[in-house]
NUGU-679719 format. One record per residue: residue number from 1; x, z, y of N, C-alpha, C in turn; residue in three letters; chain. Coordinates in Angstrom, 2 decimals. Example, Ala and Ser with C-alpha at 12.3 -4.5 7.8 and 13.67 -1.06 7.14 Angstrom:
REM residues 2
ATOM | pos | n_X | n_Z | n_Y | ca_X | ca_Z | ca_Y | c_X | c_Z | c_Y | code | unit
ATOM | 1 | 13.19 | 7.80 | -5.69 | 12.30 | 7.80 | -4.50 | 13.20 | 7.80 | -3.30 | ALA | A $
ATOM | 2 | 12.85 | 7.08 | -2.25 | 13.67 | 7.14 | -1.06 | 12.90 | 7.87 | 0.03 | SER | A $
REM end
This chain:
REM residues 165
ATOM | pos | n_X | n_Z | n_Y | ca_X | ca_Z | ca_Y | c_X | c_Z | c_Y | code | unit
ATOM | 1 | 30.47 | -2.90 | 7.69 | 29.29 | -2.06 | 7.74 | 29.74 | -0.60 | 7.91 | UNK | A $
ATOM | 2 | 29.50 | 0.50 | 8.78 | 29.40 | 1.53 | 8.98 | 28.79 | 2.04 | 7.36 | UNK | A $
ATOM | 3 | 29.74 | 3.23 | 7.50 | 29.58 | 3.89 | 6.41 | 28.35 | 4.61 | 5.76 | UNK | A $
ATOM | 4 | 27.71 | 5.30 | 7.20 | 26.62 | 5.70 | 6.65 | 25.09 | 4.47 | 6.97 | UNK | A $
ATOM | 5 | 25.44 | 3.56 | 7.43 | 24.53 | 2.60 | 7.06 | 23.61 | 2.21 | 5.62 | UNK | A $
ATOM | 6 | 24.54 | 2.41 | 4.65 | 24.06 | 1.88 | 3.36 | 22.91 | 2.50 | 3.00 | UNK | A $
ATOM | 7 | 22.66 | 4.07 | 3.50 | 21.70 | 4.65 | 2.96 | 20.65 | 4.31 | 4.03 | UNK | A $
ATOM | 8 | 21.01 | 4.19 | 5.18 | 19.74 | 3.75 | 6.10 | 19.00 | 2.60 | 5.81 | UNK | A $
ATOM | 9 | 19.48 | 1.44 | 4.79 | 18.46 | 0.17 | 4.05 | 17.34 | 0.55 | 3.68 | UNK | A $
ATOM | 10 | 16.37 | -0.09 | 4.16 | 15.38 | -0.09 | 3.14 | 15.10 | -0.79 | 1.92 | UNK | A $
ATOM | 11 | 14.74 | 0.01 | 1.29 | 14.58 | -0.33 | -0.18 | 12.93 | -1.33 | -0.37 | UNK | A $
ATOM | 12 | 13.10 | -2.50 | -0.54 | 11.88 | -3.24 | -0.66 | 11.27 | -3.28 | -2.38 | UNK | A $
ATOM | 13 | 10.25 | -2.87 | -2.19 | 9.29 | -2.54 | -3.46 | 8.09 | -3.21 | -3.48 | UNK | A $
ATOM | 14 | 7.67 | -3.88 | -4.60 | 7.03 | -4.95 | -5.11 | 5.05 | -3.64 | -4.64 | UNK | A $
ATOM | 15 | 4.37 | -4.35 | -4.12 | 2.98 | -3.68 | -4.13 | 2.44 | -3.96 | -5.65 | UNK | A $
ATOM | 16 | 2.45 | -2.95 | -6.57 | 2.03 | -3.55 | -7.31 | -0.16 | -2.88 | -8.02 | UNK | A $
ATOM | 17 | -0.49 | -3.74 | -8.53 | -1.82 | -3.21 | -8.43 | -2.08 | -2.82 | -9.57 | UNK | A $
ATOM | 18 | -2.90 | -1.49 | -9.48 | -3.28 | -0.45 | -10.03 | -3.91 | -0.53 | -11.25 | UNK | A $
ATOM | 19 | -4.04 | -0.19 | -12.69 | -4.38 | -0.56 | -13.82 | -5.21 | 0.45 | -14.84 | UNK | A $
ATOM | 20 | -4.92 | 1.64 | -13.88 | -5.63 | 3.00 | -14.12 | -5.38 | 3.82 | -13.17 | UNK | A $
ATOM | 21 | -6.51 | 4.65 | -12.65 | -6.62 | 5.71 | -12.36 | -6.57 | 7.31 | -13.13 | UNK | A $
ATOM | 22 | -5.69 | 7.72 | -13.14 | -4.89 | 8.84 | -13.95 | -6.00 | 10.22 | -14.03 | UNK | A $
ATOM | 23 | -6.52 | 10.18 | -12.54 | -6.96 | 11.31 | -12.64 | -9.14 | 10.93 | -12.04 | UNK | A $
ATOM | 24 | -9.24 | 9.91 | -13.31 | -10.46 | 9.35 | -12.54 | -11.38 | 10.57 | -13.49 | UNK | A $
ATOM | 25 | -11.21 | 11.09 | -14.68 | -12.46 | 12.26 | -14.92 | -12.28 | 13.38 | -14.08 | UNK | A $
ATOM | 26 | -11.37 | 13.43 | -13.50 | -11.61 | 15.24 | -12.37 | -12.38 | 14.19 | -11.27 | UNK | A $
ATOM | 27 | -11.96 | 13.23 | -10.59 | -12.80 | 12.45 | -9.61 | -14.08 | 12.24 | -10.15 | UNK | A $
ATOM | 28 | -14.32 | 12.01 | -11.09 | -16.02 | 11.80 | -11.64 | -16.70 | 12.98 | -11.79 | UNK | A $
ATOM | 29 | -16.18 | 13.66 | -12.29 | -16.55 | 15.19 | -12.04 | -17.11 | 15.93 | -10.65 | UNK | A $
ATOM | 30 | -16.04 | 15.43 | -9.97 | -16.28 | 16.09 | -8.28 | -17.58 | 15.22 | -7.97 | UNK | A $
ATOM | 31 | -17.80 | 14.11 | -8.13 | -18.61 | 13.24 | -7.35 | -19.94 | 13.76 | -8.05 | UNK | A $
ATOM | 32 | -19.84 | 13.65 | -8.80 | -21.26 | 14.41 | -9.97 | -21.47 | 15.77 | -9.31 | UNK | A $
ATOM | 33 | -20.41 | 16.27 | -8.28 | -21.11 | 17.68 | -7.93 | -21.25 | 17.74 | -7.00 | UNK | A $
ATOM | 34 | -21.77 | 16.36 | -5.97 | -21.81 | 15.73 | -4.85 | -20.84 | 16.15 | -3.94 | UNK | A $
ATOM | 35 | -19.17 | 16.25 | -4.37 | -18.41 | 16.89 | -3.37 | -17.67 | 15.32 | -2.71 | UNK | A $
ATOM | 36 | -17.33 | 15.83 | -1.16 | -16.71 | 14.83 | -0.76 | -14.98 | 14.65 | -1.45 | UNK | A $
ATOM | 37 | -14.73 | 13.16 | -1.88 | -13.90 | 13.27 | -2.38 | -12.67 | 12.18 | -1.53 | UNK | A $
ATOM | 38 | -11.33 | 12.24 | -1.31 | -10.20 | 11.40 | -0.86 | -9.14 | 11.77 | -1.73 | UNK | A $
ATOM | 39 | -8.93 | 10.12 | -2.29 | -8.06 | 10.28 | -3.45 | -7.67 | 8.86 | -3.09 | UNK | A $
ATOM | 40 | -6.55 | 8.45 | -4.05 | -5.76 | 6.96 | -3.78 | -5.27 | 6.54 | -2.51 | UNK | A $
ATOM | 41 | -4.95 | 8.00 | -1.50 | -4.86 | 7.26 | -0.16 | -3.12 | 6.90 | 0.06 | UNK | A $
ATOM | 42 | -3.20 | 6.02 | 0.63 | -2.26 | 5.37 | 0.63 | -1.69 | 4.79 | -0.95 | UNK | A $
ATOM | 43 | -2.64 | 4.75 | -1.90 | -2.51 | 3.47 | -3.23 | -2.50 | 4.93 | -3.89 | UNK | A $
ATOM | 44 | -1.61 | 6.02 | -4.10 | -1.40 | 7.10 | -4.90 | -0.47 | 6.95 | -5.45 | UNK | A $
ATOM | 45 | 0.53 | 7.91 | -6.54 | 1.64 | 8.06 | -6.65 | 2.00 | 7.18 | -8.45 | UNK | A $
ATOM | 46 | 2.75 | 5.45 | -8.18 | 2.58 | 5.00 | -8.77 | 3.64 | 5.63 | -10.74 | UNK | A $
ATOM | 47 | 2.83 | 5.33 | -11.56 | 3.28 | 6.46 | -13.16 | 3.51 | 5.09 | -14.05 | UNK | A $
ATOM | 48 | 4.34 | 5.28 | -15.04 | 4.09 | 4.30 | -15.97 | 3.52 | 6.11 | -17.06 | UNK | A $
ATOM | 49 | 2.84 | 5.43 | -18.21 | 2.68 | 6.21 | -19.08 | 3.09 | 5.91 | -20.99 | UNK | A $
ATOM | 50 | 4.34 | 7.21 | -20.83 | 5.52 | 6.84 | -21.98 | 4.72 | 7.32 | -23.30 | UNK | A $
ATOM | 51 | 3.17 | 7.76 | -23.33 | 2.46 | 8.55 | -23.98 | 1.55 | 9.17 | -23.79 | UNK | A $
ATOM | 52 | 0.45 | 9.90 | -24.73 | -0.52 | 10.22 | -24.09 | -0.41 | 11.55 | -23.43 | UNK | A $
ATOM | 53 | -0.59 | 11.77 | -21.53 | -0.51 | 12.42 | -21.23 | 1.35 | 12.46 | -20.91 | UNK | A $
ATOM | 54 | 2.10 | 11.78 | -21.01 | 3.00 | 11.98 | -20.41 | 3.31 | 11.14 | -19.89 | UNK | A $
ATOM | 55 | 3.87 | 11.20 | -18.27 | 3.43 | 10.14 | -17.23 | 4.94 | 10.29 | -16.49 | UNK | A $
ATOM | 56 | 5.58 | 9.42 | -16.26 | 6.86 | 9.58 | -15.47 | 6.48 | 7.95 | -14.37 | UNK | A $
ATOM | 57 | 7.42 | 8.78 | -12.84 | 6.90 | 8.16 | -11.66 | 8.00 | 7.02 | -11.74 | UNK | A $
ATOM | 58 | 7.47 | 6.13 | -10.85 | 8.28 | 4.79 | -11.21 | 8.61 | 4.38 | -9.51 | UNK | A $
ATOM | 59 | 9.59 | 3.43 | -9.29 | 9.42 | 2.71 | -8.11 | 9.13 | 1.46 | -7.80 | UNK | A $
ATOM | 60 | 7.61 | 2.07 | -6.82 | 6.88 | 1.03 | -6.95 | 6.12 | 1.29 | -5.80 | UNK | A $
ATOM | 61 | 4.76 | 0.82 | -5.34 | 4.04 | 0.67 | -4.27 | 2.91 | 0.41 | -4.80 | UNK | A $
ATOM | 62 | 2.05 | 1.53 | -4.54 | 0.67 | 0.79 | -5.07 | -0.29 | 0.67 | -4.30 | UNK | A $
ATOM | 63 | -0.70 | -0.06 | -3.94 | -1.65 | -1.23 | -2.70 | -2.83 | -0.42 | -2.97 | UNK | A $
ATOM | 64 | -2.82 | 0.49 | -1.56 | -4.19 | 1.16 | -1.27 | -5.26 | 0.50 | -1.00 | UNK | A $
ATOM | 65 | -5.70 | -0.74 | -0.56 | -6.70 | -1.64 | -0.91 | -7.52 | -1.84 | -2.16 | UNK | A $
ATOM | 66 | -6.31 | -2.31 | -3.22 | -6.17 | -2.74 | -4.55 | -7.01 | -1.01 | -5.52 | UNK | A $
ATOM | 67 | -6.17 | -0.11 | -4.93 | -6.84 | 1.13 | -5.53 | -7.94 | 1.68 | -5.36 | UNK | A $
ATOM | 68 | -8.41 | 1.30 | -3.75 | -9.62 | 1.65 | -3.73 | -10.79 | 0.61 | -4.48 | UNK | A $
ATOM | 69 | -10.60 | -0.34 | -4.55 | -11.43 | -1.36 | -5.41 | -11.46 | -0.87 | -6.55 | UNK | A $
ATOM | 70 | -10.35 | -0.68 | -7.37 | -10.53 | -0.11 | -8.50 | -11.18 | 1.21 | -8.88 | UNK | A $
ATOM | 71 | -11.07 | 2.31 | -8.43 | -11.68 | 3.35 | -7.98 | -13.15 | 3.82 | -7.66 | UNK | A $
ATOM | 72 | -13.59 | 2.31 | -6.82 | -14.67 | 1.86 | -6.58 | -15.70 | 1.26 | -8.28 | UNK | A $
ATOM | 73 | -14.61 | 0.17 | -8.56 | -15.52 | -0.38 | -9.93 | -15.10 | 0.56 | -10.46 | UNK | A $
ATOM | 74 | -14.46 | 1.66 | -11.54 | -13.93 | 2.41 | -12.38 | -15.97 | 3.51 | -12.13 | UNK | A $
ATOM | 75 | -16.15 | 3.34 | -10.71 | -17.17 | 4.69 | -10.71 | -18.24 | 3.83 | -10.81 | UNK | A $
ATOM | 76 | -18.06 | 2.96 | -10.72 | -19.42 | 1.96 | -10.58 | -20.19 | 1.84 | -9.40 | UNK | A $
ATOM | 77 | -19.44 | 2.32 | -8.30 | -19.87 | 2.19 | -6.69 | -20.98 | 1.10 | -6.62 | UNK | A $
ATOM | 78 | -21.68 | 1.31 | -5.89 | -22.81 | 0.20 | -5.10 | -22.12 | -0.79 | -3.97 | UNK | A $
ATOM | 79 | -21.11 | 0.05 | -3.26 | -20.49 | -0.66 | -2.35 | -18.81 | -0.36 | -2.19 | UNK | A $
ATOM | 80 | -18.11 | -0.98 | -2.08 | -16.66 | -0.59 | -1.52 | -16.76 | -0.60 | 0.08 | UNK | A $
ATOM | 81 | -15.99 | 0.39 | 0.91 | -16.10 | 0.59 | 1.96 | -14.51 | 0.18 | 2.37 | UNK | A $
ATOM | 82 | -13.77 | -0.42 | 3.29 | -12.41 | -0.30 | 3.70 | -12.28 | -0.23 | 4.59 | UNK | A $
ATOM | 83 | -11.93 | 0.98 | 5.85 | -12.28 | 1.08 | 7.01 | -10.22 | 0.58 | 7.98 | UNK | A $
ATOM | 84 | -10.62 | 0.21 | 8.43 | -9.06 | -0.69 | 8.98 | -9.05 | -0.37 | 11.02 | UNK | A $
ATOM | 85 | -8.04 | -1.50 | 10.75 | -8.27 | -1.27 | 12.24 | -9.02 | -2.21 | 13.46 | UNK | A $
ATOM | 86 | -9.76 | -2.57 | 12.51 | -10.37 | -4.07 | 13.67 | -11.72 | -3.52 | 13.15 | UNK | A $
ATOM | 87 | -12.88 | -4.01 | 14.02 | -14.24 | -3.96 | 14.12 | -14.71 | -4.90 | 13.24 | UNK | A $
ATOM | 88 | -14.13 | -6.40 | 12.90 | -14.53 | -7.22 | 11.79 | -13.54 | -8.16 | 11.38 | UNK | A $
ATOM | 89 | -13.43 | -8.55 | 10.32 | -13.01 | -9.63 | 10.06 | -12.45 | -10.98 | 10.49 | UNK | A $
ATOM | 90 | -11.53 | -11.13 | 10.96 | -11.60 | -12.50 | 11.90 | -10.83 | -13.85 | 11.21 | UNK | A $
ATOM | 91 | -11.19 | -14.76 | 11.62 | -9.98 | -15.99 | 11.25 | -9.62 | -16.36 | 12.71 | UNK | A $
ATOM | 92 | -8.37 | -17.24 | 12.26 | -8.15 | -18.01 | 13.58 | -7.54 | -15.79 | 14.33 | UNK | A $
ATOM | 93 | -7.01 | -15.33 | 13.75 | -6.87 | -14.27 | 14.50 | -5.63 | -14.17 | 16.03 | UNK | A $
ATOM | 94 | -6.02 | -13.54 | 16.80 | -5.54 | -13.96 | 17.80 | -5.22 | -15.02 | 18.58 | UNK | A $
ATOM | 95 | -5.91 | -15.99 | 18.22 | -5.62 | -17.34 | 18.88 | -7.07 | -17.54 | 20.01 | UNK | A $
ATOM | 96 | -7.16 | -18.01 | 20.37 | -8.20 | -18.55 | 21.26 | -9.53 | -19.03 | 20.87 | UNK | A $
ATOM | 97 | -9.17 | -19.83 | 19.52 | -10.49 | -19.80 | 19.01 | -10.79 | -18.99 | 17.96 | UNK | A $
ATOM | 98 | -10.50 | -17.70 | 17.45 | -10.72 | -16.33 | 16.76 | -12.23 | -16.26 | 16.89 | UNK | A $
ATOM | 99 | -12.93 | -16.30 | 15.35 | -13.55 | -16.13 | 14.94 | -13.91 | -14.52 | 14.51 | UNK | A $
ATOM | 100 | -15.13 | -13.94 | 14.66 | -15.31 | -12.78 | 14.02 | -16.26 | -12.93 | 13.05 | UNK | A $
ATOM | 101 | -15.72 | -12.60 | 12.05 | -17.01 | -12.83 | 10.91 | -18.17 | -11.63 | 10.68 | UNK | A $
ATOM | 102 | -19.32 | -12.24 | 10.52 | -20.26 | -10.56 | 10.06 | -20.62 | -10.58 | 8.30 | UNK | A $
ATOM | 103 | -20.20 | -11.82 | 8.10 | -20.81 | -11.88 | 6.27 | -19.73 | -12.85 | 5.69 | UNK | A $
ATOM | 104 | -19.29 | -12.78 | 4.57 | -18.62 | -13.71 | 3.89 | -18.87 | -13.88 | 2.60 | UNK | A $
ATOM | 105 | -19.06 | -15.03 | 1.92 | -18.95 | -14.88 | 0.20 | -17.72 | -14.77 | -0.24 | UNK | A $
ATOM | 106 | -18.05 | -14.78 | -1.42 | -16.37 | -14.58 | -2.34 | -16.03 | -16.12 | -2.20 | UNK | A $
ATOM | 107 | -16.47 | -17.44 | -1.85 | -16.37 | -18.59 | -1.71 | -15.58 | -18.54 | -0.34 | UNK | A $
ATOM | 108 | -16.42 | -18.26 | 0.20 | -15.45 | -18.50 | 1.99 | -14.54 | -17.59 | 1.88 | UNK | A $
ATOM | 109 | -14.73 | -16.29 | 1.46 | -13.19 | -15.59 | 1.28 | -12.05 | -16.31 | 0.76 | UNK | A $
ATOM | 110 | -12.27 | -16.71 | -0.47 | -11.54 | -17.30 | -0.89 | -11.17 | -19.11 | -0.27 | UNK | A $
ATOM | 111 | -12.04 | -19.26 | 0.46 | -11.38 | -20.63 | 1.52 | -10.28 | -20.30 | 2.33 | UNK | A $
ATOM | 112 | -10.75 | -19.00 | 3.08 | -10.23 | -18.69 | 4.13 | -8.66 | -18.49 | 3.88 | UNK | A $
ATOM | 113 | -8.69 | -17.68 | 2.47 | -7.48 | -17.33 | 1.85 | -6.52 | -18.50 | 1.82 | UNK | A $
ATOM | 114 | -7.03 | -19.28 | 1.18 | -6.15 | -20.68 | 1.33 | -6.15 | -21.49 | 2.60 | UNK | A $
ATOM | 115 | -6.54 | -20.89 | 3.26 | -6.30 | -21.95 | 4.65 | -5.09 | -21.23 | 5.13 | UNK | A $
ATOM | 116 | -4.93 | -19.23 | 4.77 | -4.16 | -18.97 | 5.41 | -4.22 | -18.23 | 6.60 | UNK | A $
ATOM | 117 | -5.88 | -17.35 | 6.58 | -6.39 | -17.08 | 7.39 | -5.49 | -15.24 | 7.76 | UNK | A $
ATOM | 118 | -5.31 | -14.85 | 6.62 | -5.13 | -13.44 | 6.38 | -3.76 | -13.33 | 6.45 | UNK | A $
ATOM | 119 | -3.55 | -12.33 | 7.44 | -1.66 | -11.95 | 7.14 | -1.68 | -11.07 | 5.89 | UNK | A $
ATOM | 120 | -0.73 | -11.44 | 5.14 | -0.48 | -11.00 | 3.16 | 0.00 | -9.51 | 3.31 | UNK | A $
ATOM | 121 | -0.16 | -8.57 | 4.51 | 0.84 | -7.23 | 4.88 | -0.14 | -6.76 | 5.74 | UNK | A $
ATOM | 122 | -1.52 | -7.69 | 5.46 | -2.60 | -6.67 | 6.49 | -4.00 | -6.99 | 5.93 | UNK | A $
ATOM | 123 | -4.45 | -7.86 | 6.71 | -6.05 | -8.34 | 6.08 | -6.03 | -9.32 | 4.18 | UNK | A $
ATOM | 124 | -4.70 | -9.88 | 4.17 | -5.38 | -10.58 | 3.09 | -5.51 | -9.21 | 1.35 | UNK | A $
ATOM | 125 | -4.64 | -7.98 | 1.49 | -4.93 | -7.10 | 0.19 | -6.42 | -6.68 | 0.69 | UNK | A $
ATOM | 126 | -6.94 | -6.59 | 1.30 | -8.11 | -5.87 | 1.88 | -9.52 | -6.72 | 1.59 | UNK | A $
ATOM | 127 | -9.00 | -8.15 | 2.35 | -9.79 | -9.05 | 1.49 | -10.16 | -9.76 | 0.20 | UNK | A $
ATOM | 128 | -8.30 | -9.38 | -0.90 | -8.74 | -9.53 | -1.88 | -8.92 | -8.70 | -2.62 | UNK | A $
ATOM | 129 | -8.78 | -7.19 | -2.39 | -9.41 | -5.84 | -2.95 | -11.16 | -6.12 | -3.07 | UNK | A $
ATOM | 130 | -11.78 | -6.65 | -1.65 | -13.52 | -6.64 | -1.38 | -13.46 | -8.16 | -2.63 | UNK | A $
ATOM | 131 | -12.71 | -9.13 | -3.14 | -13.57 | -10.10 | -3.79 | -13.33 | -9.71 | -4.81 | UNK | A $
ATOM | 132 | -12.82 | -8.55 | -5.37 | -12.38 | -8.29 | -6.60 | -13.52 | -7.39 | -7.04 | UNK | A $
ATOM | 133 | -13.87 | -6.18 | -5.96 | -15.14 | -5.65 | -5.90 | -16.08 | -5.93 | -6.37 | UNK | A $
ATOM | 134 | -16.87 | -7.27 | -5.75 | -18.20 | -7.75 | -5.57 | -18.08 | -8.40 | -6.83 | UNK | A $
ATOM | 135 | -16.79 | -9.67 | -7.24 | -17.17 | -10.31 | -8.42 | -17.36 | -9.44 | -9.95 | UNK | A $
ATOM | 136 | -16.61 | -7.94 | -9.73 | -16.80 | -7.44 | -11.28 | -18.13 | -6.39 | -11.12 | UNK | A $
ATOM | 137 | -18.90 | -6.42 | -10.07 | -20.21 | -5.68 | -10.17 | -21.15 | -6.60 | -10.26 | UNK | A $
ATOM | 138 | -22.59 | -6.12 | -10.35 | -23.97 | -6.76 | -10.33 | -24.40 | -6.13 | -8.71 | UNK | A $
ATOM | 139 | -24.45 | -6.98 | -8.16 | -25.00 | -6.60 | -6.67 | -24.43 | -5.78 | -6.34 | UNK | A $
ATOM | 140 | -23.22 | -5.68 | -6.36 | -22.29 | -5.11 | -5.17 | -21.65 | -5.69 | -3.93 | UNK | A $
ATOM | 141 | -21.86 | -5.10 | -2.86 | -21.11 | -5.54 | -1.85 | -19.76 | -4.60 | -1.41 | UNK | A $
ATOM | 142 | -19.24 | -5.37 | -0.76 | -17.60 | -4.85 | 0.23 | -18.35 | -4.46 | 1.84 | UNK | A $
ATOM | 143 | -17.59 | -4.04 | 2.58 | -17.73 | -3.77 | 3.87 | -16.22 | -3.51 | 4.46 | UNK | A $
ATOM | 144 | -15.79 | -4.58 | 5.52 | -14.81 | -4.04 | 6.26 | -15.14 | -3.71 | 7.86 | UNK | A $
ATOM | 145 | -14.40 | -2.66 | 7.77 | -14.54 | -2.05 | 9.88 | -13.63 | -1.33 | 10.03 | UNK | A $
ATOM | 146 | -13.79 | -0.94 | 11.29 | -12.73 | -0.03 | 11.68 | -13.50 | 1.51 | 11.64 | UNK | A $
ATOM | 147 | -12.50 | 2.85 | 11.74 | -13.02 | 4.02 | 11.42 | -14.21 | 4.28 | 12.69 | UNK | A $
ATOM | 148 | -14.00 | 3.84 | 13.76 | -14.84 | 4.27 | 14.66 | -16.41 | 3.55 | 14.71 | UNK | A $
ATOM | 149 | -16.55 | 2.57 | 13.45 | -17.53 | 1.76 | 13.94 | -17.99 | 1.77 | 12.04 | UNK | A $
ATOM | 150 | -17.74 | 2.53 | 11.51 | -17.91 | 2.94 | 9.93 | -19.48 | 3.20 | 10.13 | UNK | A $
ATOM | 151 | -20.00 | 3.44 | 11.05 | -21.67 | 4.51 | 10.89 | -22.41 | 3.20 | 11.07 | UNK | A $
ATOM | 152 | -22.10 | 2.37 | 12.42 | -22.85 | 1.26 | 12.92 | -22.72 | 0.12 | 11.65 | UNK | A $
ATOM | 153 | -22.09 | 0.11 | 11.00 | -21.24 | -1.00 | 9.86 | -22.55 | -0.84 | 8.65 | UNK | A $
ATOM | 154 | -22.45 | 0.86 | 8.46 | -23.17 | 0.65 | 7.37 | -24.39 | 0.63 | 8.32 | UNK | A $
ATOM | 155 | -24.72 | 0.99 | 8.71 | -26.39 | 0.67 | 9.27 | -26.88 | -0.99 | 9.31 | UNK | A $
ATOM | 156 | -25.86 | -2.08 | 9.06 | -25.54 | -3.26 | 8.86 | -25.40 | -3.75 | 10.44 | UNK | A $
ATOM | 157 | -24.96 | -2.94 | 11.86 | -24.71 | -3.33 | 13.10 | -23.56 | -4.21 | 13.55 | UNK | A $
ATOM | 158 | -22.71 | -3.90 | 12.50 | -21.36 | -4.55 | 12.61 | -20.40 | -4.77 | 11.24 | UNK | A $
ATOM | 159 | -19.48 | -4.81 | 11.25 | -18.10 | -5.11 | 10.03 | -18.64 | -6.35 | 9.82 | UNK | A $
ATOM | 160 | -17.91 | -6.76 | 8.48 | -17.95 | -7.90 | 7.67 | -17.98 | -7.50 | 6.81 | UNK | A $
ATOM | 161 | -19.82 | -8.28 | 5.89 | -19.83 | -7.58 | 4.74 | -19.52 | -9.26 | 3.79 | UNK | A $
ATOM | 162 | -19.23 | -8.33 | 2.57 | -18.54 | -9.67 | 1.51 | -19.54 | -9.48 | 0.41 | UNK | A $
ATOM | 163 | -20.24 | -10.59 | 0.31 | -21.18 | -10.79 | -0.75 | -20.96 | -11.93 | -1.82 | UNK | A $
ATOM | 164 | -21.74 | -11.68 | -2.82 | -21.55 | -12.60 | -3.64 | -21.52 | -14.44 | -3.65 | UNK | A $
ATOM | 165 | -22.81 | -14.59 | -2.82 | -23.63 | -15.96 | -2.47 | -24.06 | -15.64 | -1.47 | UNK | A $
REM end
């Protein structure tokens, strides 16, 4: 091995999911003063906490899907939004008979999951961020789309929304 190779490895780190949001009363705060808020992007900077208020960073990965769900129930959202890069949901993806979904329950999500529908490094944290959503609210829904089709999505024109039943 070339010498300076060793440092060029990547270092593989476990996604791990989120158990608190650190800084969710300044975020509740902002939202209470109807300001637009972006926080958890890309999961946020994962802490263990050695005490109260003292927080040292760890290595780790924290699944921006997973955080926004949480984030979402922590505020008590009406809806989780996850805007990606596809227009909807699909199974059977890229194959010929590719399905686009416009509605799913947490039942067919969770079929789909086990059939194997979702690549585990793309759609399946996304899909199981939205069933994690819907099952710990009272009439909450998920919505997935892509950023360009976020307006038509919520107007209910397009995405895949994830409902309960």
């Amino acid at each position: 091995m070339c010498p300076w190779a060793e440092h060029r490895r990547r270092h593989i780190r476990p996604r791990t999911i989120p158990v608190k949001i650190v800084e969710l009363p300044i975020v509740e705060q902002l939202v209470g003063l109807h300001s637009v808020v972006i926080t958890v992007g890309g999961g946020g900077i994962p802490v263990v906490e050695n005490g109260p208020g003292d927080y040292e960073g760890v290595a780790a990965v924290i699944d921006k899907d997973r955080a926004s769900a949480k984030l979402a129930l922590d505020l008590n959202a009406d809806m989780l939004v996850i805007l990606t890069a596809v227009e909807k949901v699909s199974i059977n993806f890229n194959k010929p008979d590719q399905q686009d979904l416009d509605r799913m329950t947490i039942a067919e999500a969770r079929e789909y999951i086990q059939q194997g529908h979702f690549a585990p490094g793309s759609m399946l944290p996304k899909v199981e961020s939205c069933i994690s959503f819907v099952e710990n609210t009272t009439g909450g829904t998920a919505l997935i789309t892509s950023l360009d089709k976020a307006r038509e999505a919520l107007q209910g024109k397009t995405g895949t929304l994830l409902v309960k039943e």
